[in-house]
KEGU-115869 format. One record per atom (N, C-alpha, C, O): atom name; residue number from 0; residue in one letter; x, z, y. Coordinates in steps of 0.001 Angstrom, whole numbers, always signed. Each point is the difference from the previous one (the first is absolute). Last residue first. Example, Ala and Ser with C-alpha at 12.3 -4.5 7.8 and 13.67 -1.06 7.14 Angstrom:
+-------+-----+--------+---------+---------+---------+
: atome : num : residu :       X :       Z :       Y :
+-------+-----+--------+---------+---------+---------+
:     N :   1 :      S :  +12850 :   +7080 :   -2250 :
:    CA :   1 :      S :    +820 :     +60 :   +1190 :
:     C :   1 :      S :    -770 :    +730 :   +1090 :
:     O :   1 :      S :    +509 :    +169 :   +1108 :
:     N :   0 :      A :    -219 :    -239 :   -6828 :
:    CA :   0 :      A :    -890 :      +0 :   +1190 :
:     C :   0 :      A :    +900 :      +0 :   +1200 :
:     O :   0 :      A :   +1036 :    +665 :     -19 :
+-------+-----+--------+---------+---------+---------+
This chain:
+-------+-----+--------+---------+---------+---------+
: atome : num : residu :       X :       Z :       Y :
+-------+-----+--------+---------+---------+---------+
:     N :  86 :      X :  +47369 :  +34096 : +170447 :
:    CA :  86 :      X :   -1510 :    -114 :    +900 :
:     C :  86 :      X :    +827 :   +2285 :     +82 :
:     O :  86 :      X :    -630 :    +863 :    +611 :
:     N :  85 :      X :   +4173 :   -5293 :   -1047 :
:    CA :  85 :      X :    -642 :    +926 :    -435 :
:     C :  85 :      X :    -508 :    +450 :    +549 :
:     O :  85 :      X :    +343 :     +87 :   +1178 :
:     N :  84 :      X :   +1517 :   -4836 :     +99 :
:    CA :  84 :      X :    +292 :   +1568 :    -207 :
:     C :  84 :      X :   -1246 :    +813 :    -279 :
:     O :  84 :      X :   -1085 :    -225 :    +535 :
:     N :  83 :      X :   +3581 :   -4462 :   -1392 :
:    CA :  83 :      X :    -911 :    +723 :     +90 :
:     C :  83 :      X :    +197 :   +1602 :    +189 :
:     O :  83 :      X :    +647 :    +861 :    -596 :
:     N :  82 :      X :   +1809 :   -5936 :   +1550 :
:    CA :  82 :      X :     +65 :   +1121 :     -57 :
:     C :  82 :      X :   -1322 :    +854 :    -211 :
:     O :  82 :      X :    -736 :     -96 :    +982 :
:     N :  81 :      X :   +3165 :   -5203 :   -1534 :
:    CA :  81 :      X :   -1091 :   +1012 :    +592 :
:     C :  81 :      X :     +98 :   +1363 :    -649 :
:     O :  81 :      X :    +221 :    +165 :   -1199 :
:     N :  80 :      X :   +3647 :   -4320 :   +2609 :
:    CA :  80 :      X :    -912 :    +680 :    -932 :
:     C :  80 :      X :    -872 :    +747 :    +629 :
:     O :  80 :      X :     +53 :    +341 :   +1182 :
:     N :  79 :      X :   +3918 :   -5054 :    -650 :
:    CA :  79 :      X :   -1458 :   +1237 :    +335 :
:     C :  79 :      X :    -625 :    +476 :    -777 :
:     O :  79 :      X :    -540 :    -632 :    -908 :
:     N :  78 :      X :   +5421 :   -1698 :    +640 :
:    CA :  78 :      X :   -1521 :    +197 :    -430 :
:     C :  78 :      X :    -342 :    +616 :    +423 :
:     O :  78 :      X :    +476 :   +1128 :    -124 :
:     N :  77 :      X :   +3391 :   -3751 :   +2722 :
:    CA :  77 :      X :    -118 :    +972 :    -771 :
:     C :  77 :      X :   -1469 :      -3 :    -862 :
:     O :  77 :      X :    -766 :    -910 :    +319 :
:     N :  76 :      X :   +3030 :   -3716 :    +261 :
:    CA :  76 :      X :     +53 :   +1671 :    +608 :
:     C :  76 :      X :    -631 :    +790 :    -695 :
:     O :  76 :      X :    -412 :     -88 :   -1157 :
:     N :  75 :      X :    -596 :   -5523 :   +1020 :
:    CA :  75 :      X :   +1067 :    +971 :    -455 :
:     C :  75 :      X :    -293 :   +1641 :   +1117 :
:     O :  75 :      X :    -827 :    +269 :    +872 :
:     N :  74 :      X :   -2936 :   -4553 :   -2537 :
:    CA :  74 :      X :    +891 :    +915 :    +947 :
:     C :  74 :      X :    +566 :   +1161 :    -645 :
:     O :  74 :      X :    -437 :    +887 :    -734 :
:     N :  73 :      X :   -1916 :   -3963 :   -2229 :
:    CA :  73 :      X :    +724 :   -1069 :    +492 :
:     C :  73 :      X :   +1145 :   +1386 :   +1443 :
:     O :  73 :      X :   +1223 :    +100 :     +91 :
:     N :  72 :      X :   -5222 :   +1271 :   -2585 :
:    CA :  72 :      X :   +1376 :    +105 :    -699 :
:     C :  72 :      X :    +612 :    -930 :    +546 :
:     O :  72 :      X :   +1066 :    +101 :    -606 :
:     N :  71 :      X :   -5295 :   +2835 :   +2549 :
:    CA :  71 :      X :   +1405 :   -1378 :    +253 :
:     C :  71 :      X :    +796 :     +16 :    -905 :
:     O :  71 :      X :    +901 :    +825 :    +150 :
:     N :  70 :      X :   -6359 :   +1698 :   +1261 :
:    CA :  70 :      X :   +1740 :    -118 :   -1169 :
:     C :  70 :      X :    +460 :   -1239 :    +265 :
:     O :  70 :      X :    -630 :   -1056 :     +56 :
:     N :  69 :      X :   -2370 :   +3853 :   +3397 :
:    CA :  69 :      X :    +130 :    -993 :    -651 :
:     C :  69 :      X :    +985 :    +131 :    -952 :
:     O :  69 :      X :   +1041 :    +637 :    +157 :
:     N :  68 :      X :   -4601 :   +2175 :   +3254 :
:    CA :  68 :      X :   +1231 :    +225 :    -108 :
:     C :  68 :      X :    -442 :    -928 :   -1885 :
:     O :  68 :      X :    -886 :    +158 :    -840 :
:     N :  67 :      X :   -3002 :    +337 :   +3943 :
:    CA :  67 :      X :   +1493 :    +415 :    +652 :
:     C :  67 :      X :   +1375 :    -270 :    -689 :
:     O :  67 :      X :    +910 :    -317 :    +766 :
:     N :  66 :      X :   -4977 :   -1058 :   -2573 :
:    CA :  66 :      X :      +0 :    -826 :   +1235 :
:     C :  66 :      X :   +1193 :    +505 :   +1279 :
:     O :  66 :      X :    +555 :    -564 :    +942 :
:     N :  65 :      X :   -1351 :   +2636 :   -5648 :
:    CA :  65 :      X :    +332 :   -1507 :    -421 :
:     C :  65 :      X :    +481 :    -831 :   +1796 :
:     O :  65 :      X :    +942 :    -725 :    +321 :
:     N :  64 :      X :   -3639 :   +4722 :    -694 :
:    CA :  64 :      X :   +1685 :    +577 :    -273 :
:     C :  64 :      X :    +551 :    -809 :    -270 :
:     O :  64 :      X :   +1206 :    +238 :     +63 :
:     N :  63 :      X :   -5821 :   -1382 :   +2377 :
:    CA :  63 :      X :    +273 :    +991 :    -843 :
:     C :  63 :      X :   +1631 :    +169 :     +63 :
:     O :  63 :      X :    +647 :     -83 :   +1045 :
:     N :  62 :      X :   -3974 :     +14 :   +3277 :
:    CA :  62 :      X :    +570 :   -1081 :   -1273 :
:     C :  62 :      X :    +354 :    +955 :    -914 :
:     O :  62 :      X :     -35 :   +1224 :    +128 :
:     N :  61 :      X :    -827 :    +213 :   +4534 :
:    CA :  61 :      X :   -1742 :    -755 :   -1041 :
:     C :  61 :      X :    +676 :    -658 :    -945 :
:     O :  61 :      X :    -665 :    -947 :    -420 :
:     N :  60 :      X :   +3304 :   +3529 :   +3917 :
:    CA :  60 :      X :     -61 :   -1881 :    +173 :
:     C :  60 :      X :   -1004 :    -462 :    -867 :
:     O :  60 :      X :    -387 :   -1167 :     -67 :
:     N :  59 :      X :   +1029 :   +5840 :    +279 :
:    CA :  59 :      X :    -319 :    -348 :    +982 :
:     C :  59 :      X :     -70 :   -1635 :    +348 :
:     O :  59 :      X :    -655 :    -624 :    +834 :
:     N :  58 :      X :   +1290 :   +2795 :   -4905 :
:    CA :  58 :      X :   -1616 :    +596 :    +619 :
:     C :  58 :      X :    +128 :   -1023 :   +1541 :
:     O :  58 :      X :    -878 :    -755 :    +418 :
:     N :  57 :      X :   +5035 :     +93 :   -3372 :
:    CA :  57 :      X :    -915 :    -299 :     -11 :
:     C :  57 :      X :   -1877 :    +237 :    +762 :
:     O :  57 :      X :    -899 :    -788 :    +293 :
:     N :  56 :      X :   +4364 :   +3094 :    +400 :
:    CA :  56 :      X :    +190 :   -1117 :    +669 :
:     C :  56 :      X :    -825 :   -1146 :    -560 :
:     O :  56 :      X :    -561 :    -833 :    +712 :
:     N :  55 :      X :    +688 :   +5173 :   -2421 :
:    CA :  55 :      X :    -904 :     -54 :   +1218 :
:     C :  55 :      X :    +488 :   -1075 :    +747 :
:     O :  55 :      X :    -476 :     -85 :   +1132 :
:     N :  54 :      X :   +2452 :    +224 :   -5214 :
:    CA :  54 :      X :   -2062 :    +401 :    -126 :
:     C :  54 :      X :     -90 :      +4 :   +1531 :
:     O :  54 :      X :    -852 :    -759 :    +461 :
:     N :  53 :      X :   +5074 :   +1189 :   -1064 :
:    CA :  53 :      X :    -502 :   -1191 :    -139 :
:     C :  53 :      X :   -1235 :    -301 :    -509 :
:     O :  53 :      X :    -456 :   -1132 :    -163 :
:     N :  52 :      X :   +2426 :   +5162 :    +883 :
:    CA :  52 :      X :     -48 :    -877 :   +1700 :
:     C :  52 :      X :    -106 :    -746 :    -725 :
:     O :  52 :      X :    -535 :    -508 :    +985 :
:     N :  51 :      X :    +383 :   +3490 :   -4195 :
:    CA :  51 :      X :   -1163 :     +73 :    +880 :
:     C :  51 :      X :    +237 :    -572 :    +921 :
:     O :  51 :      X :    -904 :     +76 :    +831 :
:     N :  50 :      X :   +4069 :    -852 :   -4203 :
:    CA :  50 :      X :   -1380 :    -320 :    -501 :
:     C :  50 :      X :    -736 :     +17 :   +1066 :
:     O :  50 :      X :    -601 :   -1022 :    +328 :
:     N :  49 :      X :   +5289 :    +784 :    +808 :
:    CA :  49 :      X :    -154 :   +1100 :    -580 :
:     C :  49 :      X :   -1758 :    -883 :    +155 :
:     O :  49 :      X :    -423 :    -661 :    +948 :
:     N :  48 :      X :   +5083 :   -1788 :      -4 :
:    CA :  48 :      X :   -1140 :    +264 :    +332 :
:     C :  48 :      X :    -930 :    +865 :    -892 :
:     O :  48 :      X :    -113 :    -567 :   -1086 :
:     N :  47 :      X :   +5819 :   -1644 :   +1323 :
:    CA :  47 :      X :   -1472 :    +712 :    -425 :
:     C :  47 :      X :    -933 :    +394 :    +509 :
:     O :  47 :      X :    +469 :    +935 :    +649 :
:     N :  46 :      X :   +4042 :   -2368 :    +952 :
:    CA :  46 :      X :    +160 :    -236 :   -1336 :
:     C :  46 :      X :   -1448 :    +431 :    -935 :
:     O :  46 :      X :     +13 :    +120 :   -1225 :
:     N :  45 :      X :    +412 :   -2659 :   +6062 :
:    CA :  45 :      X :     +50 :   +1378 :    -698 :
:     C :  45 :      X :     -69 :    -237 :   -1397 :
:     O :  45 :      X :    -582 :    -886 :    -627 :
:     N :  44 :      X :   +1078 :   -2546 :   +3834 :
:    CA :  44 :      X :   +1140 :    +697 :    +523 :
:     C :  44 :      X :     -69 :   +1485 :   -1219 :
:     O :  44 :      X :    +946 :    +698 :    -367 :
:     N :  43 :      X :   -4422 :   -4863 :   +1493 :
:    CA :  43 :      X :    +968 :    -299 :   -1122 :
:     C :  43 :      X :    +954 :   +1113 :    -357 :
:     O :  43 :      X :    +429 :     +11 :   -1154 :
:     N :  42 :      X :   -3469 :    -582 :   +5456 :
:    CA :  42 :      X :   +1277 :    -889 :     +73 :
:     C :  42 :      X :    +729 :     +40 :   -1484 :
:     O :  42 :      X :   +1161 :    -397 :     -99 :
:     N :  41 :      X :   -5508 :   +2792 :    +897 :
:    CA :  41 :      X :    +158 :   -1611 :    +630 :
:     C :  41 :      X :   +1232 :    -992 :    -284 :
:     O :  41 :      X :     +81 :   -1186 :    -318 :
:     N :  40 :      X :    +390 :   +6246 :    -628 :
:    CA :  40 :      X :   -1415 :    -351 :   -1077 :
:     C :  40 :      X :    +254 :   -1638 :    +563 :
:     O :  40 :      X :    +799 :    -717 :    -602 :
:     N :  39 :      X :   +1657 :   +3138 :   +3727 :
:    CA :  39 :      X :    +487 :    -578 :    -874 :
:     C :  39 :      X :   -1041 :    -532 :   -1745 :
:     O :  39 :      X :    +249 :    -902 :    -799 :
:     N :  38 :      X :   -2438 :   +2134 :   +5223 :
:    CA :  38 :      X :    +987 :   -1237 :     -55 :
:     C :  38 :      X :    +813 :     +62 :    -985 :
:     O :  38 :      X :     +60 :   -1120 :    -508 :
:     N :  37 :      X :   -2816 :   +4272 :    +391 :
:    CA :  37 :      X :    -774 :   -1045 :    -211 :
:     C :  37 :      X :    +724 :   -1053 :    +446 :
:     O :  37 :      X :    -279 :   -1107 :    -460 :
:     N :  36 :      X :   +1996 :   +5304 :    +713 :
:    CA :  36 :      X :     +21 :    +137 :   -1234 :
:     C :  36 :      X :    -755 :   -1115 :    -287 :
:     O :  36 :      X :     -21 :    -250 :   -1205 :
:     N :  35 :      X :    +942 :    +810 :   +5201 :
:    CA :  35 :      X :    +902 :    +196 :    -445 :
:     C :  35 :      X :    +410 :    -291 :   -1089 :
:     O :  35 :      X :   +1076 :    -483 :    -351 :
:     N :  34 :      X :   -5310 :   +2275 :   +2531 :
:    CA :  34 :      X :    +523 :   -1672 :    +784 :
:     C :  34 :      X :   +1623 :    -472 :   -1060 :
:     O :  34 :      X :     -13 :   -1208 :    -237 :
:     N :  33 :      X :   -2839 :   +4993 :   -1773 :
:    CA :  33 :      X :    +815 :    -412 :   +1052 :
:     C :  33 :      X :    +278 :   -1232 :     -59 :
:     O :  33 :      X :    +419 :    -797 :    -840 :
:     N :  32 :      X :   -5035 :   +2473 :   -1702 :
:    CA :  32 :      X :   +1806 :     +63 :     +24 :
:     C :  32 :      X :    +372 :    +253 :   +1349 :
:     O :  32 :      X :    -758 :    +453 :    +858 :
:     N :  31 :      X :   -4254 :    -402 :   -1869 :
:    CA :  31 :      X :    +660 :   +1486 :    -393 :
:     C :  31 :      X :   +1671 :     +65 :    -137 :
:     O :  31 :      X :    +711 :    +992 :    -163 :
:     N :  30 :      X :   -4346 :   -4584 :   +1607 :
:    CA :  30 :      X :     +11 :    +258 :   -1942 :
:     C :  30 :      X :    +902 :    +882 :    -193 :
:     O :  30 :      X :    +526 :    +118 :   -1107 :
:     N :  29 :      X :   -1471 :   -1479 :   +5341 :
:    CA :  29 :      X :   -1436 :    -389 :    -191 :
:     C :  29 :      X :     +65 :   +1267 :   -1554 :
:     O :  29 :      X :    -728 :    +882 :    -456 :
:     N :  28 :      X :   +4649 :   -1642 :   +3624 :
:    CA :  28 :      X :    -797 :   +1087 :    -302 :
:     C :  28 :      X :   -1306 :     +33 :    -881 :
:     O :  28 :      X :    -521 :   +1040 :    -402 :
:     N :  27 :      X :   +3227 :   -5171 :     +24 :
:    CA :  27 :      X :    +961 :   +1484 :     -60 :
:     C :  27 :      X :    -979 :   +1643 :    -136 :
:     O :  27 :      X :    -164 :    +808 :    -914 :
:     N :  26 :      X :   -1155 :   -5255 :   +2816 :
:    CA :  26 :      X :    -462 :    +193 :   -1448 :
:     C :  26 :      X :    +602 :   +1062 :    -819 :
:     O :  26 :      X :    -488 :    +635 :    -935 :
:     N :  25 :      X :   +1300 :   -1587 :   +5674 :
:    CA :  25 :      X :   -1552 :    +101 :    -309 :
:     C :  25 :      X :     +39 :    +504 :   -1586 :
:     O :  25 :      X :    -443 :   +1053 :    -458 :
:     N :  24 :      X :   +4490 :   -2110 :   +1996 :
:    CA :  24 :      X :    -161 :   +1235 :    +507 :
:     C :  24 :      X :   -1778 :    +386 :    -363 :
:     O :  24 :      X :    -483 :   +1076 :    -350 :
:     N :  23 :      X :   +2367 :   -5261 :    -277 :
:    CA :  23 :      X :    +798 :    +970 :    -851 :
:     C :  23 :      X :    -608 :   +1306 :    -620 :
:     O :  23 :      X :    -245 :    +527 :   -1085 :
:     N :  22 :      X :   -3168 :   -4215 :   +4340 :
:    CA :  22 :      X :   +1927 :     -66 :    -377 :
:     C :  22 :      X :     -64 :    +906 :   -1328 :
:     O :  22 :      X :    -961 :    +162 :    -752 :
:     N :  21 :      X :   -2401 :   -4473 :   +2418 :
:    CA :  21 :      X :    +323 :   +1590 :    -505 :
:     C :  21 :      X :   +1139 :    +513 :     -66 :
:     O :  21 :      X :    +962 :    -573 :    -511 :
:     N :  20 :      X :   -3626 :   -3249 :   +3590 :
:    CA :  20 :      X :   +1415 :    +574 :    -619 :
:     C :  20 :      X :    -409 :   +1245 :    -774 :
:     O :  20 :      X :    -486 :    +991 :    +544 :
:     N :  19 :      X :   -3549 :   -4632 :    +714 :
:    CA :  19 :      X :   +1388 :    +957 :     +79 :
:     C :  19 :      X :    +911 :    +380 :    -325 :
:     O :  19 :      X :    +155 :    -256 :   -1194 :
:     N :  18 :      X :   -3917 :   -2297 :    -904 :
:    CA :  18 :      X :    +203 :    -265 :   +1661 :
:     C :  18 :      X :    +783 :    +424 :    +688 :
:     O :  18 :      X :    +385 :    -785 :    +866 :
:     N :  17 :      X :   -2585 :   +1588 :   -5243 :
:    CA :  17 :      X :    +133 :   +1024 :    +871 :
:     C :  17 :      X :    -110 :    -406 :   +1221 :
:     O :  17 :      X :    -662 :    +474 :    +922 :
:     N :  16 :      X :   +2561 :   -2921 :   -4508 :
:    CA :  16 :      X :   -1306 :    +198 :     +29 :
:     C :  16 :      X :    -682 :    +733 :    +666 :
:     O :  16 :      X :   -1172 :    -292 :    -239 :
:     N :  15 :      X :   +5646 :    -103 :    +424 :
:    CA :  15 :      X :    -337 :   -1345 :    +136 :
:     C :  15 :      X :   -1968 :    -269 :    +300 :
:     O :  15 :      X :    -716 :    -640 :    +770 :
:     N :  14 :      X :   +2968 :   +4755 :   -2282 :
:    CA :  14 :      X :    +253 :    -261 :   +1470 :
:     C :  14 :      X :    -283 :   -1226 :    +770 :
:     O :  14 :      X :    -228 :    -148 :   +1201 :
:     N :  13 :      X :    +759 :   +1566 :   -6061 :
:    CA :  13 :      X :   -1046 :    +483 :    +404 :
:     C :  13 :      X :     -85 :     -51 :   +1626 :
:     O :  13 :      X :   -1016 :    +500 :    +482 :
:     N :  12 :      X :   +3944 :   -2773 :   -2895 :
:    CA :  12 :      X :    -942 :    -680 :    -153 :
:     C :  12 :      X :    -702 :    +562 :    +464 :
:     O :  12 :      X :    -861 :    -654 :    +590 :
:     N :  11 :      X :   +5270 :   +2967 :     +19 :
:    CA :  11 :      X :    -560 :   -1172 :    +734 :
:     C :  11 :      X :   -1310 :    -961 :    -403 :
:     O :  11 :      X :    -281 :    -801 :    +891 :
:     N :  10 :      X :   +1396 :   +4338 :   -3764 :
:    CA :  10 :      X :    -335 :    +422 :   +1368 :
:     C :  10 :      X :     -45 :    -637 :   +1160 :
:     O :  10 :      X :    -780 :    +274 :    +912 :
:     N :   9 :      X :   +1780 :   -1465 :   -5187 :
:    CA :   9 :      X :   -1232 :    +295 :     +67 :
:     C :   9 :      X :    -391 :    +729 :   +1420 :
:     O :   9 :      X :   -1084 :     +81 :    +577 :
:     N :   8 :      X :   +5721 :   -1876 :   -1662 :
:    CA :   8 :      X :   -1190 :   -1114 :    +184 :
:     C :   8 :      X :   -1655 :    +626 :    +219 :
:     O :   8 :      X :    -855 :    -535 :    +705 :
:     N :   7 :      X :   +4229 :   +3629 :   -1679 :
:    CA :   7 :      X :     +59 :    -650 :   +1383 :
:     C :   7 :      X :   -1036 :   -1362 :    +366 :
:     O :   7 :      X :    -778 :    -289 :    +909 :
:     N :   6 :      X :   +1274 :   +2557 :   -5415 :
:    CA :   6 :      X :    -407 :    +783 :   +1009 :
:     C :   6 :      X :     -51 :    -279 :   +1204 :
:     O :   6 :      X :    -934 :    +441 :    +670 :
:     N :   5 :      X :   +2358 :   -1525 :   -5158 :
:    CA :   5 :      X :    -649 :   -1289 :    +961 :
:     C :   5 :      X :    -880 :   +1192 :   +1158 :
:     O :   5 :      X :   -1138 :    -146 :    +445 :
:     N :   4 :      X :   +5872 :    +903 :   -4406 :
:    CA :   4 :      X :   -1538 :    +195 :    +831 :
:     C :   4 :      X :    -138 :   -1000 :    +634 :
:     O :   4 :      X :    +823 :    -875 :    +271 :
:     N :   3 :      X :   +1615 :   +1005 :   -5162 :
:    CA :   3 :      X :    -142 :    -552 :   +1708 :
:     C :   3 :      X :   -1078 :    +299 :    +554 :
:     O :   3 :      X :   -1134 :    -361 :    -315 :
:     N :   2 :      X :   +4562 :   +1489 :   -4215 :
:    CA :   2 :      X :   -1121 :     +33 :    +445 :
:     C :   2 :      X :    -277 :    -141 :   +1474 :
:     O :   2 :      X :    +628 :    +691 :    +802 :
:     N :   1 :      X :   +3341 :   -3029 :   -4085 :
:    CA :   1 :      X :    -735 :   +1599 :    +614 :
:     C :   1 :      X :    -792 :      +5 :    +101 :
:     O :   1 :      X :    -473 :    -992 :    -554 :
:     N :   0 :      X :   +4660 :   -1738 :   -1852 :
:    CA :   0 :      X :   -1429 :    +178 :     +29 :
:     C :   0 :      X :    -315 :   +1279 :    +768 :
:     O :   0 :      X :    +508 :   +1105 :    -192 :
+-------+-----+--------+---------+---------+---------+
């Protein structure tokens, strides 16, 4: 069981709708990561995502925390966790 982003899909829907390509790199800077740090978020690859980039991925795709990132008990690997960090 893990937890599954849908981050990629959302960024290709928003592109669909858009009409355009959005890349990486757009949404990367839009919400303060690295290109780097939003492909592996996309690709499943990080062991965690810290509270405030996923508020603002949310902010930026308009959905909530349900519409990014999924529970799978059926998918094996590692678990994803969220990280908060202190104000």
């Amino acid at each position: 069981m893990r937890i599954v982003t849908k981050a990629l899909k959302l960024r290709l829907e928003r592109g669909q709708k858009e009409g355009r390509v959005v890349t990486q790199q757009e949404v990367a800077e839009t919400i303060g990561i690295t290109r780097s740090a939003l492909r592996r978020i996309e690709r499943g690859e990080t062991q965690g995502i810290d509270f405030d980039t996923l508020a603002k991925l949310c902010d930026y795709y308009e959905v909530t925390v349900g519409e990014v990132l999924e529970y799978d008990p059926q998918t094996t690997g590692h678990s994803a966790s969220l990280h908060c960090q202190p104000d």
